[in-house]
DODO-217381 format. One record per residue (C-alpha): residue number from 1; x, y, z. Coordinates in nm, 2 decimals, decimal comma. Layout:
<atoms>
<atom><seq>NUM</seq><u>X</u><v>Y</v><w>Z</w></atom>
...
</atoms>
This chain:
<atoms>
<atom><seq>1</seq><u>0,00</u><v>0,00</v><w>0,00</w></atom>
<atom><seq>2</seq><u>0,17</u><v>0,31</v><w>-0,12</w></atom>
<atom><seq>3</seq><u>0,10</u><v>0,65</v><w>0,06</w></atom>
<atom><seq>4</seq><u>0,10</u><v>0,94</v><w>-0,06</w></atom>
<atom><seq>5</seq><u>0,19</u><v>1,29</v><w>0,10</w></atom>
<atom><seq>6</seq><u>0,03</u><v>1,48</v><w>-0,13</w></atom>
<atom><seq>7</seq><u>-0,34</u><v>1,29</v><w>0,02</w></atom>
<atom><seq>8</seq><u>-0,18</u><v>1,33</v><w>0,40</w></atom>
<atom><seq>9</seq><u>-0,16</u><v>1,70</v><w>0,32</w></atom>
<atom><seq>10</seq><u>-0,53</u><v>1,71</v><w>0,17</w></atom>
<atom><seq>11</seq><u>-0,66</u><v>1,51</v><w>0,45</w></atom>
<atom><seq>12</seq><u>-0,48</u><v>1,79</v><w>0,71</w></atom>
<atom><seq>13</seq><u>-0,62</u><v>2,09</v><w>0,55</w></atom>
<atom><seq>14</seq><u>-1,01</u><v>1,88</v><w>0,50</w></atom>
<atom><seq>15</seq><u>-1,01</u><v>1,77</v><w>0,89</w></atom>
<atom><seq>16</seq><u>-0,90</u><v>2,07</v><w>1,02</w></atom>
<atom><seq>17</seq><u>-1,19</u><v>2,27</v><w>0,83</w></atom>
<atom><seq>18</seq><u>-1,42</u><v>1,97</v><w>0,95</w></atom>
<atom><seq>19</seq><u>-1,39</u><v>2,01</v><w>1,34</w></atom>
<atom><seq>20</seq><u>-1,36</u><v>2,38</v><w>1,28</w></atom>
<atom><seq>21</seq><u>-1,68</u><v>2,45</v><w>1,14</w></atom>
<atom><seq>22</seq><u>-1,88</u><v>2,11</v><w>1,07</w></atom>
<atom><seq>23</seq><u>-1,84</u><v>2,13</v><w>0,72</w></atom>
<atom><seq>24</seq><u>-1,61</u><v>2,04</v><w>0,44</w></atom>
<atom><seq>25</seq><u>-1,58</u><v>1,68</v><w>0,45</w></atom>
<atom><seq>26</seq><u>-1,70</u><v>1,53</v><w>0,16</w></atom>
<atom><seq>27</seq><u>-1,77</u><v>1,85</v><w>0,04</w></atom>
<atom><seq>28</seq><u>-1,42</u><v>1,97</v><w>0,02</w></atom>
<atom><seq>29</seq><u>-1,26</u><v>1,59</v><w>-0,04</w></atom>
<atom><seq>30</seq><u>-1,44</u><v>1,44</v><w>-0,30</w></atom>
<atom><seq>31</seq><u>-1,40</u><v>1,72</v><w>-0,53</w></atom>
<atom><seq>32</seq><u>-1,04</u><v>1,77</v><w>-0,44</w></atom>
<atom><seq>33</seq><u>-0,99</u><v>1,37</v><w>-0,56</w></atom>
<atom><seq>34</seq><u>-1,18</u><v>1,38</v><w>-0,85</w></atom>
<atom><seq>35</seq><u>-1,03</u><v>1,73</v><w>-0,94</w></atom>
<atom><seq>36</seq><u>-0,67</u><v>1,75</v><w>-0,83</w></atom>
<atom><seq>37</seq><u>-0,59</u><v>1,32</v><w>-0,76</w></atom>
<atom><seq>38</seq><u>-0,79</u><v>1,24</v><w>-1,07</w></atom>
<atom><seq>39</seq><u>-0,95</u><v>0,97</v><w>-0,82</w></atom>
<atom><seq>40</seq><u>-1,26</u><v>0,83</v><w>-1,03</w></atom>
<atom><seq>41</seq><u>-1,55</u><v>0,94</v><w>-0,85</w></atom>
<atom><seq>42</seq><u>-1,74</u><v>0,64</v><w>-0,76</w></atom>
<atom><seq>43</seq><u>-1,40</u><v>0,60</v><w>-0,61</w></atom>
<atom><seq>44</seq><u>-1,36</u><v>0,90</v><w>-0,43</w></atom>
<atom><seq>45</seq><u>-1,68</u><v>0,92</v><w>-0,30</w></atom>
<atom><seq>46</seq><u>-1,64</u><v>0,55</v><w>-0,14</w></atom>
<atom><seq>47</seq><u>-1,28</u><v>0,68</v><w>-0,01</w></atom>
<atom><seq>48</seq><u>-1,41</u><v>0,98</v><w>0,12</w></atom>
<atom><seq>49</seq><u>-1,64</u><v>0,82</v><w>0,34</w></atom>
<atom><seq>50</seq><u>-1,44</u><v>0,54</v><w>0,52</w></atom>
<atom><seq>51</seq><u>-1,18</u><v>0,79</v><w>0,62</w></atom>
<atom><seq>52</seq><u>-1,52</u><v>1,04</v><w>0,72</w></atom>
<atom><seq>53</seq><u>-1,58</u><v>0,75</v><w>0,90</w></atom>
<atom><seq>54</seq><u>-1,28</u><v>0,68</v><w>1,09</w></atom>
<atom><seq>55</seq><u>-1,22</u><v>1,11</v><w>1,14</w></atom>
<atom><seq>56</seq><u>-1,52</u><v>1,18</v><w>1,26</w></atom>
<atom><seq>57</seq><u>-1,53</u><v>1,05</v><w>1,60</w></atom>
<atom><seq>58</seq><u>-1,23</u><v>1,21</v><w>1,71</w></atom>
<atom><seq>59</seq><u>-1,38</u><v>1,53</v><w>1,63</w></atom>
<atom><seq>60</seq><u>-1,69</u><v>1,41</v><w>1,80</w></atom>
<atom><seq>61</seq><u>-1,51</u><v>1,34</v><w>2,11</w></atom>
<atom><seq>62</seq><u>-1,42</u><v>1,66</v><w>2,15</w></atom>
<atom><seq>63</seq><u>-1,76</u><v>1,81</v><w>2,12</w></atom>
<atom><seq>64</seq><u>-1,92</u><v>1,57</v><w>2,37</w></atom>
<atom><seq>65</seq><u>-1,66</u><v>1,68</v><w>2,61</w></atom>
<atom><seq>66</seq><u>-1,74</u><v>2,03</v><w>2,55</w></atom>
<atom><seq>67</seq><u>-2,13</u><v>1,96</v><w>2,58</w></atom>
<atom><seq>68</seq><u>-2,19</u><v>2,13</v><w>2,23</w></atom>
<atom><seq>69</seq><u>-2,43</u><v>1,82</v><w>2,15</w></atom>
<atom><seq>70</seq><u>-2,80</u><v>1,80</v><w>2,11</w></atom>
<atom><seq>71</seq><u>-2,83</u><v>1,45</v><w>2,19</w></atom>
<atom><seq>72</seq><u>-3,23</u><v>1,47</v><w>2,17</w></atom>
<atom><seq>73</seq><u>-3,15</u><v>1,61</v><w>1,79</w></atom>
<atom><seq>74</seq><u>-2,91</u><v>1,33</v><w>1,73</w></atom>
<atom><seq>75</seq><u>-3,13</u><v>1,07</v><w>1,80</w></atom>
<atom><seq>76</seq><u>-3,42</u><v>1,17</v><w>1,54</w></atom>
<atom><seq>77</seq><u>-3,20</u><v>1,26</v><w>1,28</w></atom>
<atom><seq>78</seq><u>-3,02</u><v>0,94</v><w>1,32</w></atom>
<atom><seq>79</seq><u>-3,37</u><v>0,76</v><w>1,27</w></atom>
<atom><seq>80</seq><u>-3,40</u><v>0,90</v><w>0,94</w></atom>
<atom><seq>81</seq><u>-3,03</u><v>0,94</v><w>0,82</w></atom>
<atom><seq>82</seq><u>-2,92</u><v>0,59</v><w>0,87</w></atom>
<atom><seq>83</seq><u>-3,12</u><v>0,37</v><w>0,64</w></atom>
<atom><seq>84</seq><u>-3,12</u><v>0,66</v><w>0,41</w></atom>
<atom><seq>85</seq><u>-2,74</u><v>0,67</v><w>0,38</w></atom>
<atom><seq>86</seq><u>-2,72</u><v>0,31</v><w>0,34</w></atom>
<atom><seq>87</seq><u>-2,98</u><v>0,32</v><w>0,08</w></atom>
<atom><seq>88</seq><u>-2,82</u><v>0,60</v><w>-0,13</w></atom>
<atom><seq>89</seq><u>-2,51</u><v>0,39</v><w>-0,09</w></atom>
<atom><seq>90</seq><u>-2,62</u><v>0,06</v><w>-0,23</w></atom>
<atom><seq>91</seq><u>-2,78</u><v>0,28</v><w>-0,54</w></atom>
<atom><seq>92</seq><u>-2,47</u><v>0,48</v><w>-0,67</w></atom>
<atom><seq>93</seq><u>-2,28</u><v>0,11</v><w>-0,56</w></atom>
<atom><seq>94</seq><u>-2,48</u><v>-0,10</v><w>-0,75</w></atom>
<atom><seq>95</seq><u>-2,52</u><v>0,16</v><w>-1,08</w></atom>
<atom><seq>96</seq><u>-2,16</u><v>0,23</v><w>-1,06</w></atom>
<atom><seq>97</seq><u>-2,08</u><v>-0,16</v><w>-1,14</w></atom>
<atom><seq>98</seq><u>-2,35</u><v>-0,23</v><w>-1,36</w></atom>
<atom><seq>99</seq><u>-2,32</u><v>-0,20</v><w>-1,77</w></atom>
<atom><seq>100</seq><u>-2,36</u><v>0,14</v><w>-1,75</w></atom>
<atom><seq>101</seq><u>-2,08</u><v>0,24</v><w>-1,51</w></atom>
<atom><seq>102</seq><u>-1,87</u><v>0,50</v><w>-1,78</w></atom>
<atom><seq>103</seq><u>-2,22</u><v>0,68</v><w>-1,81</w></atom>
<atom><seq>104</seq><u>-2,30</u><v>0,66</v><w>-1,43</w></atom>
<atom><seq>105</seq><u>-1,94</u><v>0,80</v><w>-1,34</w></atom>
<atom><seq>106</seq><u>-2,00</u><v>1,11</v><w>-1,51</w></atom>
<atom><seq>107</seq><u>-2,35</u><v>1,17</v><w>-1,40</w></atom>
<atom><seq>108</seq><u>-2,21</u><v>1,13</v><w>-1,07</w></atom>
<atom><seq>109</seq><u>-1,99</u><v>1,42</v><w>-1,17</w></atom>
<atom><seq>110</seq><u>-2,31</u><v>1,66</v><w>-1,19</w></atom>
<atom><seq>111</seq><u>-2,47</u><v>1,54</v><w>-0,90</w></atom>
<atom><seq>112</seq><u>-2,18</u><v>1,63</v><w>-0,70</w></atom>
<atom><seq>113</seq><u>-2,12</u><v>1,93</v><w>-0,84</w></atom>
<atom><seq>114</seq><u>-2,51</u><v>2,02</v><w>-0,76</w></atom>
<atom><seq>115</seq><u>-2,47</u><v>1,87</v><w>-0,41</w></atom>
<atom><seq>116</seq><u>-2,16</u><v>2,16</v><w>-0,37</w></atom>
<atom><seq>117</seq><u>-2,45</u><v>2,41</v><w>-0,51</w></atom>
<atom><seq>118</seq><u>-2,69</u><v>2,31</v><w>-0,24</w></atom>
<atom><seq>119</seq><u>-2,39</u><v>2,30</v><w>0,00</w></atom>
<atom><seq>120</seq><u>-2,28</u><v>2,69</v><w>-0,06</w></atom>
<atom><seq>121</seq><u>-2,67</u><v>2,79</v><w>-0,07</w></atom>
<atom><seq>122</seq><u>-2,75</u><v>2,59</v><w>0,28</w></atom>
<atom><seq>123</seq><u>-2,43</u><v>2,80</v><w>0,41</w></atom>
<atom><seq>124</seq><u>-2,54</u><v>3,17</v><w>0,31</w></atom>
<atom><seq>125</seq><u>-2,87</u><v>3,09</v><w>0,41</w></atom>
<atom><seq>126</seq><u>-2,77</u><v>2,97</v><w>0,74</w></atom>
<atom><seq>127</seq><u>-2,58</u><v>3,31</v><w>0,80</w></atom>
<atom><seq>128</seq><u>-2,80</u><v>3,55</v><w>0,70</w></atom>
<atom><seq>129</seq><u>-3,02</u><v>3,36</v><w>0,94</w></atom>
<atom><seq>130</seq><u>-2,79</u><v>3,37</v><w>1,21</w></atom>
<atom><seq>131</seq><u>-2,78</u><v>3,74</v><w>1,19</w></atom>
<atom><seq>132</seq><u>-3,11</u><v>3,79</v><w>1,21</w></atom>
<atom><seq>133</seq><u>-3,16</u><v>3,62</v><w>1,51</w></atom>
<atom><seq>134</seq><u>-2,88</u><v>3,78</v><w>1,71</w></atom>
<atom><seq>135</seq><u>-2,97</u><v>4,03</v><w>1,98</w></atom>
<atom><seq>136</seq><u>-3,30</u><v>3,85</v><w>2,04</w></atom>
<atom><seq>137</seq><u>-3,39</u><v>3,69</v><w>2,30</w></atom>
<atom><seq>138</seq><u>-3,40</u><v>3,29</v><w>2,29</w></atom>
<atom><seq>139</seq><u>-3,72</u><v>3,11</v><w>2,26</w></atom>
<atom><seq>140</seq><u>-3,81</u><v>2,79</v><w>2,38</w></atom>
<atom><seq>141</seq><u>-3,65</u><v>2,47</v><w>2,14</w></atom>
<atom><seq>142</seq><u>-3,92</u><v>2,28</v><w>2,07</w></atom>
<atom><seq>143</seq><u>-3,81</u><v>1,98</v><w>1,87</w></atom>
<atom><seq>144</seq><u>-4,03</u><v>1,85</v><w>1,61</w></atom>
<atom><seq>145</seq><u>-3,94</u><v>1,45</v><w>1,51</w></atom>
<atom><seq>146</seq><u>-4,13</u><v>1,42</v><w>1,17</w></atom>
<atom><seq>147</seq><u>-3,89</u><v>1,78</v><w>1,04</w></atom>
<atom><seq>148</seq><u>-3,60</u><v>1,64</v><w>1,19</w></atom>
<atom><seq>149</seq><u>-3,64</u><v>1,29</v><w>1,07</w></atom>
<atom><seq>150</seq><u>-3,67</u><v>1,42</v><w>0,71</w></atom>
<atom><seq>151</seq><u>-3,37</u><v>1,61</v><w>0,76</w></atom>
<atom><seq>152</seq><u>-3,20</u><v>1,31</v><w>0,83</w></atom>
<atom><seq>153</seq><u>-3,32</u><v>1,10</v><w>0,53</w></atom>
<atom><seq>154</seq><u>-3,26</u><v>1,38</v><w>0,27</w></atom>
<atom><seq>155</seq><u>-2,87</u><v>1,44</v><w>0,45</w></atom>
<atom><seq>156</seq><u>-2,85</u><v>1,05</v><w>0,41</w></atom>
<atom><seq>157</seq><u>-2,93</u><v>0,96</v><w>0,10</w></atom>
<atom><seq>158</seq><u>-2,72</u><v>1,28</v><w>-0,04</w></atom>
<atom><seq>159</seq><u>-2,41</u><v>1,16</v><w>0,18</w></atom>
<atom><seq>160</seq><u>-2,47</u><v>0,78</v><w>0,06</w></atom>
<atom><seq>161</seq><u>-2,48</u><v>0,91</v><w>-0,32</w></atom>
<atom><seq>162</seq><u>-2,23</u><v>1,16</v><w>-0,30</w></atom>
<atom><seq>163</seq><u>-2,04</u><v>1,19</v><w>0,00</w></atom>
<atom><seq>164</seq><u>-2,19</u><v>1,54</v><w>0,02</w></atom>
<atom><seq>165</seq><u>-2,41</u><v>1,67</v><w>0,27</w></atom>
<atom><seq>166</seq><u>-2,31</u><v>1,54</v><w>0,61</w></atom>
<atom><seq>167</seq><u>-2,19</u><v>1,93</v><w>0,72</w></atom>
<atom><seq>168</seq><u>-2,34</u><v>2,17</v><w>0,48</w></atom>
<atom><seq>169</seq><u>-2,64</u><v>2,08</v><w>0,39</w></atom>
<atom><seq>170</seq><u>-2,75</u><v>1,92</v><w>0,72</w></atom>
<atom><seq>171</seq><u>-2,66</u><v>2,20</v><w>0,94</w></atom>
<atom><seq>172</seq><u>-2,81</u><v>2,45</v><w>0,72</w></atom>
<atom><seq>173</seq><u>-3,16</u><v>2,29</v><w>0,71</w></atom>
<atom><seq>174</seq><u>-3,12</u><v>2,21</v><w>1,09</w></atom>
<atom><seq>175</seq><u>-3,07</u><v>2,64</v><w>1,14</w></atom>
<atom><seq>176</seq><u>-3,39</u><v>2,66</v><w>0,92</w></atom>
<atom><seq>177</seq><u>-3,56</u><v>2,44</v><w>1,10</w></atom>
<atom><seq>178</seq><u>-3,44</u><v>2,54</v><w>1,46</w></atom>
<atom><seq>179</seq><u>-3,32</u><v>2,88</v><w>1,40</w></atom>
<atom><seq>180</seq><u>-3,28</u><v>2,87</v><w>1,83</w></atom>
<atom><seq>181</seq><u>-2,97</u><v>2,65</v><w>1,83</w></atom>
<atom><seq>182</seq><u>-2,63</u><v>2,81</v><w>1,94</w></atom>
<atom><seq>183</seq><u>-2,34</u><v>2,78</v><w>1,69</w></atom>
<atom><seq>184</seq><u>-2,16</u><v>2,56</v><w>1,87</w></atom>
<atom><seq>185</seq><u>-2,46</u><v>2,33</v><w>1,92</w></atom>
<atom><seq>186</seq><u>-2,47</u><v>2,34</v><w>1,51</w></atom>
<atom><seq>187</seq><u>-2,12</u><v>2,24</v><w>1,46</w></atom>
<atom><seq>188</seq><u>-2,10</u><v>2,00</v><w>1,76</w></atom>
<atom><seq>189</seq><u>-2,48</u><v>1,83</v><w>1,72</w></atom>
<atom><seq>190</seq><u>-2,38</u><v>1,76</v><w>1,32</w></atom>
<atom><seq>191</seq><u>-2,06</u><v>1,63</v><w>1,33</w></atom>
<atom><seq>192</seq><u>-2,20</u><v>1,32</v><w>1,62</w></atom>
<atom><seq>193</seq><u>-2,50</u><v>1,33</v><w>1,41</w></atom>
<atom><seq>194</seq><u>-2,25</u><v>1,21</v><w>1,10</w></atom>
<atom><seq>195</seq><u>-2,09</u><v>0,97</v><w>1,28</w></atom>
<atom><seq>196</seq><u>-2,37</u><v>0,68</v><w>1,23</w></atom>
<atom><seq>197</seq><u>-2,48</u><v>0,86</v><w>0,93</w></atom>
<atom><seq>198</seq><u>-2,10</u><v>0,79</v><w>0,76</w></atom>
<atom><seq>199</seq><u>-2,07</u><v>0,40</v><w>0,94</w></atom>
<atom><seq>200</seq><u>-2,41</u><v>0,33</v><w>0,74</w></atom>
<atom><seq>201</seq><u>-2,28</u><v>0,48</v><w>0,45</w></atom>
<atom><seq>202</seq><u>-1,95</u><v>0,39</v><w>0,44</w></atom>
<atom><seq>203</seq><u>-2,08</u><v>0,00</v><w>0,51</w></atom>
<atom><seq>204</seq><u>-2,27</u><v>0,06</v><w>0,23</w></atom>
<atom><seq>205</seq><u>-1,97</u><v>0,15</v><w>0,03</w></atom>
<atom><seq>206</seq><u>-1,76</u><v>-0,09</v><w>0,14</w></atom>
<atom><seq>207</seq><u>-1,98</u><v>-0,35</v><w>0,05</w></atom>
<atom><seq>208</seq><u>-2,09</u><v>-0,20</v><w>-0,31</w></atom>
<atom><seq>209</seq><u>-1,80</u><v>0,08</v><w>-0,38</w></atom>
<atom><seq>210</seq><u>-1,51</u><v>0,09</v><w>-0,47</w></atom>
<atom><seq>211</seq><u>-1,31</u><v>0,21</v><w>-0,18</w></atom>
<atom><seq>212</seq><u>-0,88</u><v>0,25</v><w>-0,23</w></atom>
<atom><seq>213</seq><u>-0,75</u><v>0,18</v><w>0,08</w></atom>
<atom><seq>214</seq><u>-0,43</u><v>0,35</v><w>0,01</w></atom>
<atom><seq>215</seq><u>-0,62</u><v>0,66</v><w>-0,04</w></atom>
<atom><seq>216</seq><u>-0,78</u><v>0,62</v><w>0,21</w></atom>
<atom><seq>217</seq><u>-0,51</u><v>0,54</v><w>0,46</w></atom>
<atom><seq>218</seq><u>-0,28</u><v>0,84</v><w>0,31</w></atom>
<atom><seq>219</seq><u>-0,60</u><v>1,12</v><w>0,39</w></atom>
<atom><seq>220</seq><u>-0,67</u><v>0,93</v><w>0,75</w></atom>
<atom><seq>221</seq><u>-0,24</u><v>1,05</v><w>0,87</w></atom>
<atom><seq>222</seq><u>-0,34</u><v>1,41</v><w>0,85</w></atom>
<atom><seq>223</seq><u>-0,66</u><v>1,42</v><w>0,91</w></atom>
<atom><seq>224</seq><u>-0,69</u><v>1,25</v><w>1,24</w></atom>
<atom><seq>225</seq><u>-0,43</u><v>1,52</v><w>1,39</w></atom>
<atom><seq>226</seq><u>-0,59</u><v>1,80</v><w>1,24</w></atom>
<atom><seq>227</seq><u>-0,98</u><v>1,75</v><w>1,33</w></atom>
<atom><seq>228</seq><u>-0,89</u><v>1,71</v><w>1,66</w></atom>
<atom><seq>229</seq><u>-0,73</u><v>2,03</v><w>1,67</w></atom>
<atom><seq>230</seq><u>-0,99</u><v>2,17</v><w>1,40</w></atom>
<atom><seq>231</seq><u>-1,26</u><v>2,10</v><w>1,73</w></atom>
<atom><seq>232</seq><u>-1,06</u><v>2,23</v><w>2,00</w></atom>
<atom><seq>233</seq><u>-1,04</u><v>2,61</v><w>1,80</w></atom>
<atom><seq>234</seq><u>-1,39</u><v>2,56</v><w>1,71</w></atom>
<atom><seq>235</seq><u>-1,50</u><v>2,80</v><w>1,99</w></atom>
<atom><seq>236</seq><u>-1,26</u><v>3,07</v><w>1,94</w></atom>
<atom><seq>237</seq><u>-1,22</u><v>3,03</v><w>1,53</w></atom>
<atom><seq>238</seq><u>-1,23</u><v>3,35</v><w>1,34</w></atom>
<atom><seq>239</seq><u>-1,55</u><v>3,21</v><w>1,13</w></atom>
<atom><seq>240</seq><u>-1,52</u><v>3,54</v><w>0,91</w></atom>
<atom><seq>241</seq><u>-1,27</u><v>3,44</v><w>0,75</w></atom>
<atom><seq>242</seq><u>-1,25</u><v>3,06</v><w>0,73</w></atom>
<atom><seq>243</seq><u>-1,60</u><v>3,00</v><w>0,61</w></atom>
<atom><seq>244</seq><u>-1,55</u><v>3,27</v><w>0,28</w></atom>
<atom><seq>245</seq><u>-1,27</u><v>3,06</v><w>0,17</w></atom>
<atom><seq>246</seq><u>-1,44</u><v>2,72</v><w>0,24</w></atom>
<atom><seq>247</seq><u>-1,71</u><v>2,85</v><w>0,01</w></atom>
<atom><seq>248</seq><u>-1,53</u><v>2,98</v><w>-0,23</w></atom>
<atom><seq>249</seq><u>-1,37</u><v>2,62</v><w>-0,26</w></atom>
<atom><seq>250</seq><u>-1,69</u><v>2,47</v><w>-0,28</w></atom>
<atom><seq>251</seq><u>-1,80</u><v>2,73</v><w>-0,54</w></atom>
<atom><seq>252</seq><u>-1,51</u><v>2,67</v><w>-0,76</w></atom>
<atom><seq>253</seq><u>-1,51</u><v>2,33</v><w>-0,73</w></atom>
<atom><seq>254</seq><u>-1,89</u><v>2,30</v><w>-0,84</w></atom>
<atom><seq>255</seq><u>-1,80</u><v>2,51</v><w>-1,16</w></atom>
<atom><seq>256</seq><u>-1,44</u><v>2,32</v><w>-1,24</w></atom>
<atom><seq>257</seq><u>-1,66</u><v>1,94</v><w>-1,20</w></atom>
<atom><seq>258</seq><u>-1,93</u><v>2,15</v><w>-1,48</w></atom>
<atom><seq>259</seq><u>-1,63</u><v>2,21</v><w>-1,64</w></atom>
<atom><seq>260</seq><u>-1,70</u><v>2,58</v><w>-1,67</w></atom>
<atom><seq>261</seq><u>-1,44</u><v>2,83</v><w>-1,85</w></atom>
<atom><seq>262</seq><u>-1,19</u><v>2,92</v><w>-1,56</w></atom>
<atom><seq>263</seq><u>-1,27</u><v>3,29</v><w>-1,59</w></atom>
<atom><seq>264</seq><u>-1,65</u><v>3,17</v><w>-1,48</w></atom>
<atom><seq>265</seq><u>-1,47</u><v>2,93</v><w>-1,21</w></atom>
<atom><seq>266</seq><u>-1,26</u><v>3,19</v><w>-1,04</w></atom>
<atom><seq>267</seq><u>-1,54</u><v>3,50</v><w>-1,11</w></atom>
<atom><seq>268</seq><u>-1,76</u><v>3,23</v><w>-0,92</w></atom>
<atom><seq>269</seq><u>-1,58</u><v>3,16</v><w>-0,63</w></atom>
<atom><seq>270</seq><u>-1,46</u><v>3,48</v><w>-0,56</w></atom>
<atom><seq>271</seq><u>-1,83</u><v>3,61</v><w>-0,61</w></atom>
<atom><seq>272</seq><u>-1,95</u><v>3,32</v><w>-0,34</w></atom>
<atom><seq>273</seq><u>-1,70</u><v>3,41</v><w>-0,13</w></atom>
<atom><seq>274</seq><u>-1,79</u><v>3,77</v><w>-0,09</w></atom>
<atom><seq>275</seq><u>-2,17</u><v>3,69</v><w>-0,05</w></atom>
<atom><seq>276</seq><u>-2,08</u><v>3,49</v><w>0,25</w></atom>
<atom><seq>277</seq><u>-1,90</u><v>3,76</v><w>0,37</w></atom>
<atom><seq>278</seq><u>-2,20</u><v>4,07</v><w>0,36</w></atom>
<atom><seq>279</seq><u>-2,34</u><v>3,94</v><w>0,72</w></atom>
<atom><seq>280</seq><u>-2,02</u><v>3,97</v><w>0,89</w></atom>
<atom><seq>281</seq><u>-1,97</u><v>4,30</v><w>0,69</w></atom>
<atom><seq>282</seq><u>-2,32</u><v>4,43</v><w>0,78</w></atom>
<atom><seq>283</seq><u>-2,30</u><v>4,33</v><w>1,15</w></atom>
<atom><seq>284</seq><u>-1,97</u><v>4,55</v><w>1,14</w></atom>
<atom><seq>285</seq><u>-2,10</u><v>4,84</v><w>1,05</w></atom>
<atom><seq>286</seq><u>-2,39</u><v>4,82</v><w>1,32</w></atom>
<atom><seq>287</seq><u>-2,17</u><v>4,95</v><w>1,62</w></atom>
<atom><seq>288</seq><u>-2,31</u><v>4,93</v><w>1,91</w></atom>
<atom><seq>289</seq><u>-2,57</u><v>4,68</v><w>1,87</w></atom>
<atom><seq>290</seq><u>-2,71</u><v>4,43</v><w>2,18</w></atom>
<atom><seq>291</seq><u>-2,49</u><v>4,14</v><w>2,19</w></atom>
<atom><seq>292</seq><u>-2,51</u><v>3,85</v><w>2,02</w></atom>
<atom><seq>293</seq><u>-2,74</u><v>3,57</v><w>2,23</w></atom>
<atom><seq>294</seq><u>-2,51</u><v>3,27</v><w>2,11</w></atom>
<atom><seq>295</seq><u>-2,37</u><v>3,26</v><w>2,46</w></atom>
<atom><seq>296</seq><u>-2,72</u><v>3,23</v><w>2,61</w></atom>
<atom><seq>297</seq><u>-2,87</u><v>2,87</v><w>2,73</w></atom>
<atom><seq>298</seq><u>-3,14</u><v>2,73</v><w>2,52</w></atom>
<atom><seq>299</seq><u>-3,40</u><v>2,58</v><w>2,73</w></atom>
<atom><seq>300</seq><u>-3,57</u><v>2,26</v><w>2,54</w></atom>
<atom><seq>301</seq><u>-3,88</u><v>2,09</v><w>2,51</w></atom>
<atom><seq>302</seq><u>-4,01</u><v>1,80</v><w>2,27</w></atom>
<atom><seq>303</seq><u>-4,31</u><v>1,87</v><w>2,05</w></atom>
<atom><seq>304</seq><u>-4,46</u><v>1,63</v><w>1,81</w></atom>
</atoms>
């Protein structure tokens, strides 16, 4: 098994920005493979789960220690993102083999790429939301199981197709959904939620993929190191400035996997980027506004 430090150094800079913010695992990985590695992408995405799986829990540990987890949340979304992630799994697993595999591996392209689209759009909307809710005062969580179930099932089968969605897109229909929940209870809530959300998928995978363990074991030496550390800053990260770039990465990578003109893929990326930016730019200019409740404890109750 030949590693490769090229990989270790993709799999530092992917787990770092995974228990940082809670996004950017398959997100950023899959498309760095396909993109930069020239991984095939049935390929990557089977990769890029297994080592999700195994990174994950370090970063997960930390959170649990820090009490930054919803457990009540993790237990419904779990309900619905399990099977769903297995099932999405044993789809793309089974299509990718069949007689139509050459065709299947570049659809799989697109879907990726439109995953990354719904990634970056889950993210702005999740900010602008955040904003809005600052200087208010916290209501009441009331957690409803049939939302968060669905949340679950569509983050599963998007992360059992496409490695994509276990971060982004979950967290940002989760801050739809329960615009009460503290920052750190988004970051910390989704990456435990992954964890059996990734171990379906990745079974999944495993069983039906076509996982490279030497990929796999090159991106596992630098990430393990660097999500644990990513979760430790998570707290205290500067978020301005860490989440434009990780856009703008998603961004470009969406466009290069469309194969769009590189003026478009750079004009896109840098345009993402900036949009990302306007609530943190906004909230600067309002000096002297009541402080932000993030600090402030959520009481919870369970609805149906």
């Amino acid at each position: 098994m030949e590693i490769s430090y090229q990989l270790i150094g993709a799999g530092l800079l992917v787990g770092f920005l995974v228990g940082l913010t809670g996004m950017g695992g398959g997100a950023l990985l899959t498309p760095i493979l396909v993109l930069v590695f020239k991984v095939p992408p049935l390929a990557a995405v089977s990769s890029d789960l297994v080592t999700s799986l195994i990174m994950k829990p370090f970063g997960g540990a930390v959170h649990l220690r820090k009490r930054t987890v919803h457990l009540a949340l993790f237990g419904w979304l779990a309900v619905g993102s399990v099977p769903f992630a297995f099932l999405g799994s044993v789809i793309i697993g089974r299509l990718g083999h069949g007689p139509h595999a050459e065709a299947v591996q570049s659809t799989l392209k697109l879907v990726i790429a439109v995953a990354l689209v719904a990634s970056v759009i889950a993210t702005v909307v999740r900010l602008f939301i955040e904003r809005r809710q600052r200087g208010r005062e916290p209501e009441p969580l009331v957690i409803k199981p049939g939302r968060t179930i669905a949340i679950g099932a569509i983050g599963g089968l998007a992360v059992g197709l496409t490695s994509v969605g276990a971060g982004t897109l979950i967290i940002g229909m989760l801050l739809v959904a329960y615009p009460q929940l503290r920052p750190q209870q988004l970051v910390g809530t989704d990456i435990v939620q992954a964890i059996p959300l990734v171990a379906s998928a990745a079974l999944g995978h495993l069983l039906f993929g076509a996982v490279q363990l030497s990929v796999t074991a090159s991106l596992l030496i630098g990430a393990i190191p660097a999500v644990i550390l990513g979760a430790r800053l998570s707290s205290s990260a500067p978020a301005a400035v860490v989440r434009p770039i990780t856009v703008g990465i998603l961004s470009g990578s969406a466009l290069a996997l469309l194969h769009a003109p590189t003026a478009l893929l750079f004009g896109g990326a840098i345009a993402a980027a900036v949009l990302v930016s306007v609530p943190t730019l906004l909230d600067r200019r309002a000096a002297g506004r009541p402080g932000s409740p993030d600090d402030a404890r959520v009481p919870v109750a369970v609805g149906e």
